[in-house]
N, C-alpha and C positions, 0 to 999 in steps of 0.2 A: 504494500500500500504506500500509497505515493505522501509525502507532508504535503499536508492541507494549510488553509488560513487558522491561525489560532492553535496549532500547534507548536509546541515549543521546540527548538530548533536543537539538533543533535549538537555537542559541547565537545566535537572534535578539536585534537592539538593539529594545526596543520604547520608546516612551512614555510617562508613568504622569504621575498628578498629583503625583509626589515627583521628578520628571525623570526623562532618559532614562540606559537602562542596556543592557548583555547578559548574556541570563538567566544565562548559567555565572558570569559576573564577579559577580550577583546572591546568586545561590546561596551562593555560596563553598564553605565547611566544613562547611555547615549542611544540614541537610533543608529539604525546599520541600514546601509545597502550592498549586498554582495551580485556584482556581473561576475558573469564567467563566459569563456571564452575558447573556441576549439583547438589552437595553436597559434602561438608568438610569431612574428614576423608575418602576421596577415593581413590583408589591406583593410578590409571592414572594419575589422578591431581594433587597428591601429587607430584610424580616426575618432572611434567609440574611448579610445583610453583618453584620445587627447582632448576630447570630447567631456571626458568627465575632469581632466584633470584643469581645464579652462574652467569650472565652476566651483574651484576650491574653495570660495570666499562662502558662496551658497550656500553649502554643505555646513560648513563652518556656523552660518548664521541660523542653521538649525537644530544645530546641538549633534549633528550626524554625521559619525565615520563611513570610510568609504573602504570597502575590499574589494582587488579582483581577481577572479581565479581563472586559469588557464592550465594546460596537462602538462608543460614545459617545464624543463627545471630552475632551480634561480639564478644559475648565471645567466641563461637565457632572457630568463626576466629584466632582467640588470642592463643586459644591453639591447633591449627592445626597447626600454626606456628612452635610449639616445633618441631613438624615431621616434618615439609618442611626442617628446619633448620638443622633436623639432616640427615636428608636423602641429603641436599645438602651439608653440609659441609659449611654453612657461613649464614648471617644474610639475612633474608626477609625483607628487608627493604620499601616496597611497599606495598601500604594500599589495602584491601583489602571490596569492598561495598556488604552491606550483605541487598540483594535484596530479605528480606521474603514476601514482597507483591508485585514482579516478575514487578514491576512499569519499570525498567529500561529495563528486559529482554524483555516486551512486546513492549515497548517502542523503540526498538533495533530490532526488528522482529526476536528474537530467540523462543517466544512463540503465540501461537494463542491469539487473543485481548481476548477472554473471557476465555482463559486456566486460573484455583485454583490448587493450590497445596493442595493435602488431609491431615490430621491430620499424624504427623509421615510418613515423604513421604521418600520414596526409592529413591537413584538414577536417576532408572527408570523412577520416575515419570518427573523426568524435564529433563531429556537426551538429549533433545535438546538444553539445556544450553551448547554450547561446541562449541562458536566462537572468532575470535581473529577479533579485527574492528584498522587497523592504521588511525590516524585523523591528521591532519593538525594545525599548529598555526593558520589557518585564522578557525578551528572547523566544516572545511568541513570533512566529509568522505573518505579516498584516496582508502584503501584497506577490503576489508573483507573475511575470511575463515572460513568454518563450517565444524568440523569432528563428527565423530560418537564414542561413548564413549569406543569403545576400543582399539580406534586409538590415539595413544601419538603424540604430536604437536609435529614439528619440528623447535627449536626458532633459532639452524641455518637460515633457512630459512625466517623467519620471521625477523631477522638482514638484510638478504641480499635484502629483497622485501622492506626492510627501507631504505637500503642505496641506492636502486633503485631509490624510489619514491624522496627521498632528490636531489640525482644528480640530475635527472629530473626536480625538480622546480626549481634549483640551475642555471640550466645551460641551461635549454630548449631544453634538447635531450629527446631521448626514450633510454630504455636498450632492447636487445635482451635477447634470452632465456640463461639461464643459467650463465646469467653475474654476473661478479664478481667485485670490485672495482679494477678499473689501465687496465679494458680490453676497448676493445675500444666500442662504441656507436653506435645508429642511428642518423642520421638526419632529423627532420621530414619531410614529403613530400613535409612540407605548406611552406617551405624553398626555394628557386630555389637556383640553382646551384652556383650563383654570388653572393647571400647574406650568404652562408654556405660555402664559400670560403674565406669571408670577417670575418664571426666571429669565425672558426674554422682552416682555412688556409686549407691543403692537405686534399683529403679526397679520398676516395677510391670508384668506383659505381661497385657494386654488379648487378645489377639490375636496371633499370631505376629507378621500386621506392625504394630502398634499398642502401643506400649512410651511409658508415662507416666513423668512425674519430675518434681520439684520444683526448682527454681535455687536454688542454694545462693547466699545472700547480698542 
C-alpha cells in the first residue's frame, strides 16, 4: 500500500551531499518539501533544481526546508550542482539524498517494492522517480504530485499549494480553486452558520454548502 495524505512519513536515515541525516530529525519544526528525480545530469531536472533553488528566499519565508532526491550518488550530486547553479543563476543550497539502493523511492511508492536498478541505468530506467510529496511539522503527508519525465514541474504552483495547505492549518479554512494569498476562502461545512460568524464575522453563502470569507489580518 502506497503512503497516502495524512500518513506519517517513514523516518529513514538517508544520504545527501550535506551528510547523512533522518528525515523526522531533518524536518524538525518546519514544513518539508521533498522532489525526486530519475538521474543527475538531466535536462528536465536540471532546470527543476535551479528552479527551486531561485526560490530560496520563499521557502525561507515559510518556515520550509527543501530536499531533493535522485538515485545518483553524492559526488554526482556535488557536481551536478555546478549546472543547476549555473543554469539558475544563484547557489543550490539544499541537500540533495542520493537514493542508489531506491530504499526511500520504494519506500515513498515512487517504485514497485521489488523494482533494481540495472548496472549503468538510463533515465528511463527509474522515470518514475518524478514526484514532489509537501509534509507537515507534525511529519504527516499533506500533499503529493507525480509527473512524467518530460513534463517540467511547476514550483509556482507548488509555493501556492504550500501557502494553501499552511492557511489551512493556520486558520481552519479550505482554499478554493485557483486561490491565491489575500483572496478570500471556504468555510468548512463542519462549521454552522453561528460558529463561522463568531470566528470569521461576515461571510458570504454561495450555496448552502459553499460559505466564502475573508481572514481577518
Amino acid at each position: 500500500m502506497g503512503l497516502r495524505i495524512n500518513d506519517t512519513i517513514p523516518d529513514l536515515k538517508v544520504e545527501t551531499d550535506h551528510g547523512a541525516f533522518g528525515l523526522h530529525d531533518w524536518i524538525g519544526d518546519s514544513w518539508a518539501i521533498m522532489f525526486s528525480h530519475p538521474k543527475d545530469f538531466t535536462p528536465v531536472c536540471t532546470t527543476e533544481f535551479g528552479a527551486v533553488a531561485q526560490l530560496a528566499d520563499e521557502w525561507a519565508k515559510r518556515g520550509t526546508k527543501v530536499l531533493g532526491i535522485s538515485v545518483d550518488g553524492v559526488e554526482d550530486h556535488k557536481k551536478w550542482k555546478g549546472d543547476i547553479e549555473k543554469v539558475a543563476g544563484t547557489k543550490a543550497g539544499f541537500p540533495i539524498v542520493a537514493d542508489r539502493g531506491l530504499e526511500l523511492s520504494k519506500a515513498f511508492d515512487m517504485l514497485p517494492a521489488g523494482y533494481y536498478l540495472p548496472g549503468n541505468p538510463t533515465p528511463a530506467d527509474s522515470q518514475t522517480v518524478r514526484s514532489v510529496f509537501i509534509i507537515g511539522p507534525d511529519k504527516k503527508l499533506k500533499l503529493s504530485m507525480t509527473y512524467p519525465m518530460n513534463v517540467g514541474r511547476n514550483f509556482a504552483e507548488v509555493l501556492r499549494a504550500l501557502d494553501g495547505l499552511q492557511t489551512a492549518a493556520k486558520h481552519g479554512v479550505a482554499t478554493p480553486a485557483n486561490w491565491q494569498i489575500g483572496a478570500d476562502v471556504v468555510i468548512p461545512t463542519a462549521v454552522n452558520d453561528a460558529d463561522a460568524k463568531a470566528k470569521f464575522g461576515e461571510f458570504k453563502t454561495v450555496l448552502p454548502y459553499l460559505r466564502m470569507t475573508k481572514l481577518k489580518g
